[in-house]
N, C-alpha and C positions, 0 to 999 in steps of 0.2 A: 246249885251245883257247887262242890265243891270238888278242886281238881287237887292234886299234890304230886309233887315232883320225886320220882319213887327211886331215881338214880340219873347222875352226868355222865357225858362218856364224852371222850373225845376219839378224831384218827388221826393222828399227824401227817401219817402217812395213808396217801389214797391207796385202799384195795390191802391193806395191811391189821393188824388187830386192833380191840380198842384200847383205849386205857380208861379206866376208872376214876371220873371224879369226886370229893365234897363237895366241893365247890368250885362255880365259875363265875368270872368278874368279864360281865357283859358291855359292850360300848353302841352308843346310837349309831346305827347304820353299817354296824362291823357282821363280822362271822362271829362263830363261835369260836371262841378263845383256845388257840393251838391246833385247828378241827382242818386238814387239808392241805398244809402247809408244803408238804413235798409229794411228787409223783414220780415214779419208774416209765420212762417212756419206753414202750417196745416198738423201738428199731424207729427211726428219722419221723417225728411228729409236726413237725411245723411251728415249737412252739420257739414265739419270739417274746423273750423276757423284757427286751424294752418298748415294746405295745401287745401285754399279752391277751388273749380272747381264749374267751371258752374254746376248749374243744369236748370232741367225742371222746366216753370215756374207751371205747375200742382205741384208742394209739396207748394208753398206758395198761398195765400189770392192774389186772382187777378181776376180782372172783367171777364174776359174769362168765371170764374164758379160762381164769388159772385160780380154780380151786383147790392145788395145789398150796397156795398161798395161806390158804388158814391151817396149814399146818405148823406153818411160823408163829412163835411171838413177839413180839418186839414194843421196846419202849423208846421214847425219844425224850433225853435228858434237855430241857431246853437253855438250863446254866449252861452246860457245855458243847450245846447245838450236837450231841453225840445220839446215834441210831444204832440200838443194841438189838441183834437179831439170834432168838434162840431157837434149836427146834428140837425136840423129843426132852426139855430141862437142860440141855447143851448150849451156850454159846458157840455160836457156827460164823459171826460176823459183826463187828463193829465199827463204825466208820464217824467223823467229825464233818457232819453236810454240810460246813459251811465253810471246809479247804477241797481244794483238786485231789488231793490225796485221801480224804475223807470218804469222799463222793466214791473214790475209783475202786477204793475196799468192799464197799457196797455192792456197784457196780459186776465187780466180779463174783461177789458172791452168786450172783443170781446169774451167772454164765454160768455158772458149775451147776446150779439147784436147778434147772428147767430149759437146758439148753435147748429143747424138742418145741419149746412153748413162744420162742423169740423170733421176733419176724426180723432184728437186725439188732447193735450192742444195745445192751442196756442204757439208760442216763437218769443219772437223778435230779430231778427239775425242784429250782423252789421257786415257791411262790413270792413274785416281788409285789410291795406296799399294795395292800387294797385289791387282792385276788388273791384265789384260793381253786384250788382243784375240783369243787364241786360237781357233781354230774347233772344239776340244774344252774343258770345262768344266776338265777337270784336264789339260791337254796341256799341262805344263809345260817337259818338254824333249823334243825331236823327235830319232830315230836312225834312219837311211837304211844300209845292208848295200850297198854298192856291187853285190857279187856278186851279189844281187836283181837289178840294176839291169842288168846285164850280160847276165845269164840272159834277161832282158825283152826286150832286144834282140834276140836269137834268136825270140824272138816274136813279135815286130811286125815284125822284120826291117829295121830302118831304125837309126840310132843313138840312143837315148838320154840326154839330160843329165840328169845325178840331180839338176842344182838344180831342175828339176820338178816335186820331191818337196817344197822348201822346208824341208829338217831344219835340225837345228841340230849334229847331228852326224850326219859320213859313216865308216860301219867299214869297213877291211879286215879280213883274216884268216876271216870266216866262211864257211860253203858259201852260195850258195842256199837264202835262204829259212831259215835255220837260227836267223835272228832272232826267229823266232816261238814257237822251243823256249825261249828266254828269260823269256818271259810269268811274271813271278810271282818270279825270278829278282830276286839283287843282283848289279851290275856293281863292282867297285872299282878305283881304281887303284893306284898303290905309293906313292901319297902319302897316301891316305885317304878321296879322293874317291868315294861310294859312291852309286850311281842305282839306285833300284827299278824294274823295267820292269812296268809297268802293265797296256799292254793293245797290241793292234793297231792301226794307222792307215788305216782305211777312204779310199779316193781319190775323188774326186771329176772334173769335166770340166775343173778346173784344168790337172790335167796333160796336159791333150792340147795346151798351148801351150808351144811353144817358147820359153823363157825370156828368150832372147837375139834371137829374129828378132822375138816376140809376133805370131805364125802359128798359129791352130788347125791344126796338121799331123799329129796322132795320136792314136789312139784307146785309151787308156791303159786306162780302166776297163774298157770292151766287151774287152780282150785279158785281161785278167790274169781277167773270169769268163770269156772264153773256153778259156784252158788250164789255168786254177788252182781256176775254181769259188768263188771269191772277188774284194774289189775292193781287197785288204789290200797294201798294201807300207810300209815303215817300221814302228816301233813307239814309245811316249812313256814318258816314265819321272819318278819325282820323284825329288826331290833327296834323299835321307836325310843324308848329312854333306859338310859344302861344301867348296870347297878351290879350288884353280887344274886347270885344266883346258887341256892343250896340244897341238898338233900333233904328230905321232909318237908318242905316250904310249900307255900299253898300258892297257888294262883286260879285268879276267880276273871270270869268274862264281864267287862266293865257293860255298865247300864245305860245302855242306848235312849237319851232325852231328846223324845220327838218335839219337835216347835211346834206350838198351837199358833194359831191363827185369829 
């Protein structure tokens, strides 16, 4: 088997676009590098920054209810902790998330962009030391099998974009679906970079929006139980030994030596 790392992506922000990596510089036990860092809470969440816990991703801004949102792009400068939001090629809102005044520029942008969609003000939440906004508890790094993805398109018969999926890494080299024999599985690379795969990534109404146009145009979940019996694509993994992590790079499933007796 030989797997390769066909593209990184990060989201800084949850429910917002991605950004394109080279390269990521992985740590044992961490997230992905810049991947969840801030959430837009809609309207009073619960969240307490000095003992925070998962929540539902229903209290924040997420395509699942405001597809709206992929009509946005946005990068997050992390020298200057600044959140540039464009929409149509326009800068429409920049903000510094890590001042009150920062925050509040943001903040009102999305009072103006979707007042119809907010259950109460907006707030931009960051993630303090050793949490992250995930929509799974341990969904530390996210992995997308393109050929999944490909396959799917044969199913719903329309094209497919795997950012969709929202991973943080996209594989070639696998069959269909083959990511799931993974499960329990160590990933490494030839520098030493090693991912434990976890578990499967259940989908959600997320993906039935177009990333790029923010069109509810497919029906992502209802296909995959329709001809899979499941609503599983991607898989998550944690980090066991950190390292750099690159575009074109191979990672191979380490060789399980049974004890003899």
């Amino acid at each position: 088997m030989s797997i390769r790392i066909a593209s990184l992506q990060r989201y800084p922000v949850k429910g917002l676009s991605p950004e394109p990596l080279s390269s990521a510089l992985l740590t044992k036990g961490g997230y992905f590098p810049g991947d969840r860092l801030f959430a837009v809470e809609n309207g009073p969440a619960g969240f307490d920054p000095e003992n925070p816990a998962h929540q539902p991703k229903i209290k924040f801004l997420m395509l699942m209810r405001n597809e709206s949102l992929a009509r946005l792009t946005t990068r997050y400068l992390d020298k200057i902790t600044t959140l540039f939001i464009e929409e149509g090629g326009r800068e429409v809102a920049r903000g510094d998330l890590s001042t009150p005044q920062g925050r509040l520029a943001i903040e009102a942008f999305f009072r103006r962009y979707m007042p119809k969609e907010l259950r109460g003000p907006p707030k931009v939440l960051s993630a303090p030391e050793g949490f992250r906004f995930t929509d799974s508890r341990r969904g530390y790094v996210s992995l997308i099998n393109l050929a999944s993805v490909r396959e799917l398109e044969n199913v719903v018969g329309a094209p497919v974009d795997p950012l969709r999926f929202r991973g943080n890494i996209h594989l070639d080299g696998l069959a269909p679906w083959q990511e799931f024999g993974l499960v329990g599985q160590v990933l490494a690379t030839p520098s030493g970079v090693r991912l434990k795969v976890t578990k499967r990534i259940e989908r959600c109404a997320a993906t039935n929006v177009d990333p790029r146009a923010g069109l509810r145009d497919l029906e992502i979940p209802k296909a995959l139980m329709r001809a899979y019996g499941h609503f599983d694509c991607g898989i998550y993994a944690e980090v066991l030994e950190g390292g750099s992590l690159a575009e074109g790079e191979s990672l191979e499933p380490e060789q399980t030596v049974l004890a003899l007796d």
